[in-house]
C-alpha positions in Angstrom: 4.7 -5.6 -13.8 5.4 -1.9 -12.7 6.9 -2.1 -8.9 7.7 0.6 -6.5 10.9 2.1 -6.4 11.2 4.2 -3.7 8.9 6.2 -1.2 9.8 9.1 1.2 8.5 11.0 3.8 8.6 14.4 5.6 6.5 15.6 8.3 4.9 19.4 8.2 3.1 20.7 11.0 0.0 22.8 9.6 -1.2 25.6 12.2 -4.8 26.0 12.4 -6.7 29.0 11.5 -8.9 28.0 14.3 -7.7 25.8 16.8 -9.6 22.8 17.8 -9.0 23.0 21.6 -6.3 24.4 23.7 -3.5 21.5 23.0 -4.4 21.5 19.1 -3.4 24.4 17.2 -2.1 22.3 14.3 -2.6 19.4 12.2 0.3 17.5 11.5 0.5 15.9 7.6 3.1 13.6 6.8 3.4 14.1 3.2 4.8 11.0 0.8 6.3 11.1 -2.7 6.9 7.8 -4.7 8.4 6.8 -7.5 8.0 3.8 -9.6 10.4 1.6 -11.8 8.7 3.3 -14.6 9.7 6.6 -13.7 6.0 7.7 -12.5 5.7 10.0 -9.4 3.1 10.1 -7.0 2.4 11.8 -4.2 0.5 11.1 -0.8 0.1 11.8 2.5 -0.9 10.5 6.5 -2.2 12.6 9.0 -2.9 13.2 12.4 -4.4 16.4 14.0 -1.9 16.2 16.7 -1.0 13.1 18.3 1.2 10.4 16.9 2.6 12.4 13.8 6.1 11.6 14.1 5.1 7.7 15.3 3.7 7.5 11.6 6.4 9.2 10.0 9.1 6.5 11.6 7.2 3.6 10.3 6.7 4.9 6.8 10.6 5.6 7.2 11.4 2.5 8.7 9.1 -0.1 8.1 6.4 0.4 5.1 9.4 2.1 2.6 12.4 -1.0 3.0 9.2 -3.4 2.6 7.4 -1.9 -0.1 10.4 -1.5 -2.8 9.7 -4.0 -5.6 6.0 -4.8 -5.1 3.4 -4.0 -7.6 2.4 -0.4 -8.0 -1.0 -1.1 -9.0 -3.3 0.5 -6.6 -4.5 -1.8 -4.2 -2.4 -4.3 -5.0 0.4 -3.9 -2.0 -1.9 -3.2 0.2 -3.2 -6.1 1.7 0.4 -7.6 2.3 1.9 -4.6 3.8 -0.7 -4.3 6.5 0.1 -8.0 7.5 3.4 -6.8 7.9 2.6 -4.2 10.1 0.4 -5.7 11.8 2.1 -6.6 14.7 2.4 -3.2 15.5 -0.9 -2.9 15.3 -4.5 -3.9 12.9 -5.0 0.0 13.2 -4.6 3.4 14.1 -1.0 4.3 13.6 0.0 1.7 11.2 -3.3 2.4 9.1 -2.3 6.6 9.2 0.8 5.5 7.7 -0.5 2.8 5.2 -2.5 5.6 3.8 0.7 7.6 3.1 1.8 5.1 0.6 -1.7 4.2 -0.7 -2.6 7.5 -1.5 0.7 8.3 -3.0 0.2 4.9 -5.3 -3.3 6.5 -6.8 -1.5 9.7 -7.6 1.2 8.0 -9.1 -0.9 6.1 -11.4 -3.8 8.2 -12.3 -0.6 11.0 -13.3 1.1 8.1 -15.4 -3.1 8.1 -17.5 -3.1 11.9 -17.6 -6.2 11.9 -15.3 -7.4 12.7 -12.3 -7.7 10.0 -9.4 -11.7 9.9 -9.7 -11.5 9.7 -13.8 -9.3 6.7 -13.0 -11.2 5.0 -10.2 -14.5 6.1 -12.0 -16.9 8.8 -11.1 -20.1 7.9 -10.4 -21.6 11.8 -10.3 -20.4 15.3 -10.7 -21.2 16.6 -7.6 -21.7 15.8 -3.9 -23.5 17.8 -1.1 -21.2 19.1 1.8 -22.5 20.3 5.1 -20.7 23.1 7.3 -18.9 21.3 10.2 -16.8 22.8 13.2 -15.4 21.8 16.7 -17.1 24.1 18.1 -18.4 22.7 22.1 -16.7 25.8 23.3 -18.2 28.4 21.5 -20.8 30.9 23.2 -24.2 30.4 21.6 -23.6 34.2 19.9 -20.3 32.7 18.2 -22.2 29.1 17.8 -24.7 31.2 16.3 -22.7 33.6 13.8 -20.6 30.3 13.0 -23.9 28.6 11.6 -24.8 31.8 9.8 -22.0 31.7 7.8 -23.0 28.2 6.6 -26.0 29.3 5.7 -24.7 32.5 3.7 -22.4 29.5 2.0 -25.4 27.8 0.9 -24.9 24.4 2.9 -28.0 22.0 3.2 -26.6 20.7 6.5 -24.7 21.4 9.4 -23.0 19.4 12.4 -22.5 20.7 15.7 -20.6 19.4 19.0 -22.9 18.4 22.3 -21.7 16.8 25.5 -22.2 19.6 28.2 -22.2 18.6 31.8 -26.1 19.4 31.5 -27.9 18.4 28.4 -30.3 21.5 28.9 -27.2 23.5 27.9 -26.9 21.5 25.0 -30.0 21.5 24.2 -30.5 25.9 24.4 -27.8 25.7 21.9 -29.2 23.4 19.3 -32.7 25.3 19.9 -30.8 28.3 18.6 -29.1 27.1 15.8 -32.3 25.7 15.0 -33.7 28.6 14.5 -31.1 30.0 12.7 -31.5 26.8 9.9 -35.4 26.5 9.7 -37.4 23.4 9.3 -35.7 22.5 5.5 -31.6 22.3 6.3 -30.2 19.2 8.0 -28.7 19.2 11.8 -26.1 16.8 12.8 -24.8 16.3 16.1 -21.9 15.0 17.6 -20.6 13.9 21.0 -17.2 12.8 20.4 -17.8 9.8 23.0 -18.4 12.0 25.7 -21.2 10.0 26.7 -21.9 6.7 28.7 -24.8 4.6 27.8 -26.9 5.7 30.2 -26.5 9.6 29.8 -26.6 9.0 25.7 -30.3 7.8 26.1 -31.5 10.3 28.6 -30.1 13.3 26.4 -31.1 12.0 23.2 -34.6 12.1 24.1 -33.9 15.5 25.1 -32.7 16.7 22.3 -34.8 14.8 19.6 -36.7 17.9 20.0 -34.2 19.8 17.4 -35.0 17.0 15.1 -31.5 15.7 14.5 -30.1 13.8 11.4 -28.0 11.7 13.3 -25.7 11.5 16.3 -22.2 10.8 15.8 -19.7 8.8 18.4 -22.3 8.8 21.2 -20.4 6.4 22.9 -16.6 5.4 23.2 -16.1 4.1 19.8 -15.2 0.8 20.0 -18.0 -0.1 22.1 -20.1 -2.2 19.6 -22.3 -3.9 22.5 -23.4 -0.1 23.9 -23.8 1.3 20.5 -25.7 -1.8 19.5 -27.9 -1.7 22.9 -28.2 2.3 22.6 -29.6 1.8 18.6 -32.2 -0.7 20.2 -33.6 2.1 23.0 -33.8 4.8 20.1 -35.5 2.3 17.9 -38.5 2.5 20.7 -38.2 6.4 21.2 -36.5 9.0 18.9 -35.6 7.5 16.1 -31.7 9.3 15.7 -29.6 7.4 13.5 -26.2 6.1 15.2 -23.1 6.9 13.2 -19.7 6.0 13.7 -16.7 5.5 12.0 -13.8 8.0 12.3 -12.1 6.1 15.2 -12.6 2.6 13.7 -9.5 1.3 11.4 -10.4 -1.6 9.4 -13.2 -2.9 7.1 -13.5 -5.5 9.9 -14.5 -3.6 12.2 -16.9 -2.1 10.1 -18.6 -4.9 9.1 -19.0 -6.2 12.8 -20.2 -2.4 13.9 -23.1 -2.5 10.9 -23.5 -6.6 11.5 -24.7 -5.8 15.2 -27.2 -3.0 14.2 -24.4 -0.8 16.2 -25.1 2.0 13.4 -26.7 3.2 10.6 -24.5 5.4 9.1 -20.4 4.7 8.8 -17.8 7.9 8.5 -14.9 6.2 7.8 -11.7 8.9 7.6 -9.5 7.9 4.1 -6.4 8.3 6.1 -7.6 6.6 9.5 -8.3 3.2 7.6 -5.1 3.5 5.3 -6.4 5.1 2.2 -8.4 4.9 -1.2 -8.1 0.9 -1.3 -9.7 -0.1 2.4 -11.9 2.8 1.9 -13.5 0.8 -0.9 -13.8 -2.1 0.6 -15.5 -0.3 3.3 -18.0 1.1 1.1 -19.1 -2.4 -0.3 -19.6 -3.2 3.4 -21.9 -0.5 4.1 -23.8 -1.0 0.8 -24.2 -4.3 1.9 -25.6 -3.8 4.9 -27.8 -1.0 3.6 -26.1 1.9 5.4 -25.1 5.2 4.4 -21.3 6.3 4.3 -20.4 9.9 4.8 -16.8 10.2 4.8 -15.0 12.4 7.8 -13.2 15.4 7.5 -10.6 15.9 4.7 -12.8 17.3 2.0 -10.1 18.2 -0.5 -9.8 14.2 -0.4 -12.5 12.9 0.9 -14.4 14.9 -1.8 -13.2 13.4 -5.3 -13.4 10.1 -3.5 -16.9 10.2 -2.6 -17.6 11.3 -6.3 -16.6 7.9 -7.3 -18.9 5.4 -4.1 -22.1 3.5 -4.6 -24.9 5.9 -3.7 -25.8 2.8 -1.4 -28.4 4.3 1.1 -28.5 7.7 0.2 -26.0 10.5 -1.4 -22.8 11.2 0.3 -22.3 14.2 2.7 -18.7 15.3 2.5 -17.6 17.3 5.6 -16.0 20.7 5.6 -14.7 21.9 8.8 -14.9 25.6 9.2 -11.4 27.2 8.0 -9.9 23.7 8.1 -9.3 23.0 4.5 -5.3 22.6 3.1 -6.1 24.9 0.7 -7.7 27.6 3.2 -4.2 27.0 5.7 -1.9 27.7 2.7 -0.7 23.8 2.9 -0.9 23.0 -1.0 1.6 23.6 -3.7 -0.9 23.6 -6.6 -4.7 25.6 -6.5 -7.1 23.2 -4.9 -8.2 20.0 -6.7 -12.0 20.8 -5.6 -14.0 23.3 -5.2 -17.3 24.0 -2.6 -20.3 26.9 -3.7 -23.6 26.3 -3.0 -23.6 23.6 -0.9 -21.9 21.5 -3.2 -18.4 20.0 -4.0 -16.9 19.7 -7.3 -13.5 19.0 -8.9 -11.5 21.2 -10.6 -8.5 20.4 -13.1 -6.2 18.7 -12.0 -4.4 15.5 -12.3 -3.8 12.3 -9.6 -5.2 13.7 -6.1 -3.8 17.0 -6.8 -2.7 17.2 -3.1 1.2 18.4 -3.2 2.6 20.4 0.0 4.4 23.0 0.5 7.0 23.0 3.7 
């Protein structure tokens, strides 16, 4: 049996082209490299856009290294005993961020030991996946908020998401009228309020604006209310019919299951490094295809993006999300050219072996 030898951690603060809000003007990436008995390398990586960053990088120091020396390497395999013994800290959220550090940097290792990439290992189930234009963007004029969805259009995306939760939904709702009508009947609209919303105010806007026909509405409520999201899915069933998603704020497979179990959502965006990594995200997507409901995965498309090459098509085709100016490649993080490539709306790997996802700092 190949076992772990050794894993190590640095933390590299990533500024952002543009920043997300006031306090977040970098993403912070705690990048992993690991070697096995055999000699094989991998590396990985956590992250965490601006909170917690050095929390993770103490327990992949302290904790998740010292107990992870002489288990399997196999992907997957360590896994499930080395959240048990974090647990106690925590089923998720920081522990998780920091799981995925050494999960990821396990995949690496051992699709670089088969001369492949991490897809050709795991097994791609298409060559391509759709990607729609994404930003955080509720404090943009409508004339930025505007350009901004121009620009996705001139980039050939089929889809776009775009942040609501104004102190009066009319606002929200002039600014999704003009993007709108920048995108035409034909491309898809996403919205998202980042749990700004209670379930009260989530039903009254929604019906307002269904008008711009969206594809779904992301984190309407705070996410780990399954009872509100459950009760808000049953008012929309009976007026406009929005799909609920959810799913870059919950940690475990678990929780999942028990959000898609309750009719809480329709749609799950689990984040590969929120839920630890390529293993629980797997086991995440035979929830969801289960239960008959789409998975999108959030943010991180450079990831994100050879990974959803390889899911179950399940309810429909993944959407892989590209933030606007966000990508490691675009902020000069990586060591090596980009493992993927996005034109025309679509996302596609290039050369590369493992993840391809090496930093530089």
């Amino acid at each position: 049996m190949t076992t772990i030898a050794a894993l190590d951690a640095r933390l590299i603060r990533v500024p952002l082209t543009r920043p997300w809000a006031a306090d977040v003007t970098s993403v912070g990436v705690i990048a992993t490299h690991l070697r096995r008995h055999d000699g094989a390398e991998g590396w990985g990586f956590a992250w965490t856009p601006q909170i917690g960053a050095e929390a993770v990088l103490a327990l992949l120091r302290h904790d998740i290294a010292p107990a992870a020396v002489g288990r399997s390497a196999a992907p997957g395999d360590a896994w499930q005993g080395l959240w048990e013994h974090v647990h106690e800290a925590g089923g998720g959220g920081v522990t998780t961020i920091a799981l995925a550090g050494l999960d990821l940097a396990l995949w690496d290792a051992a699709a670089r030991a088969a001369g492949s990439s991490a897809s050709t290992l795991i097994g791609r189930r298409r060559e391509s996946v759709r990607v729609y234009g994404s930003g955080v963007n509720l404090h943009y004029s409508i004339d930025e908020l505007v350009a901004q969805v121009e620009r996705w259009v001139d980039r050939g995306f089929g889809a776009v998401k775009v942040k609501v939760g104004k102190a009066d939904v009319a606002e929200d709702l002039d600014r999704l009228r003009a993007v709108r009508a920048v995108l035409g009947p034909d491309r898809g609209l996403m919205i998202d309020a980042n749990q700004r919303w209670d379930l009260d105010r989530a039903t009254r806007s929604l019906d307002v604006l269904a008008e711009v026909r969206p594809g779904w509405i992301e984190e309407p409520l705070r996410a780990d209310d399954i009872d509100g999201h459950a009760e808000l899915a049953r008012r929309l069933g009976g007026g406009p019919r929005i799909p609920i998603a959810v799913g870059e704020n919950l940690h475990t497979a678990y929780r999942f299951a028990e959000m898609l179990r309750r009719g809480a959502a329709q749609i799950v965006q689990p984040n590969i490094v929120r839920v630890g990594g390529i293993t629980p995200l797997q086991r995440i997507a035979t929830v969801a295809e289960d239960a008959g409901a789409e998975l999108h995965p959030h943010l991180l498309p450079e990831l994100s993006g050879q990974i959803a090459l390889t899911l179950p098509g399940g309810a429909a085709e993944p959407w892989v999300e590209d933030v606007e100016d966000a990508g490691f490649a675009e902020l000069g993080a990586l060591r090596d050219p980009s493992p993927v490539v996005i034109r025309d709306g679509r996302l596609r790997e290039t050369d590369h072996v493992g993840l391809g996802l090496r930093f530089t700092g």
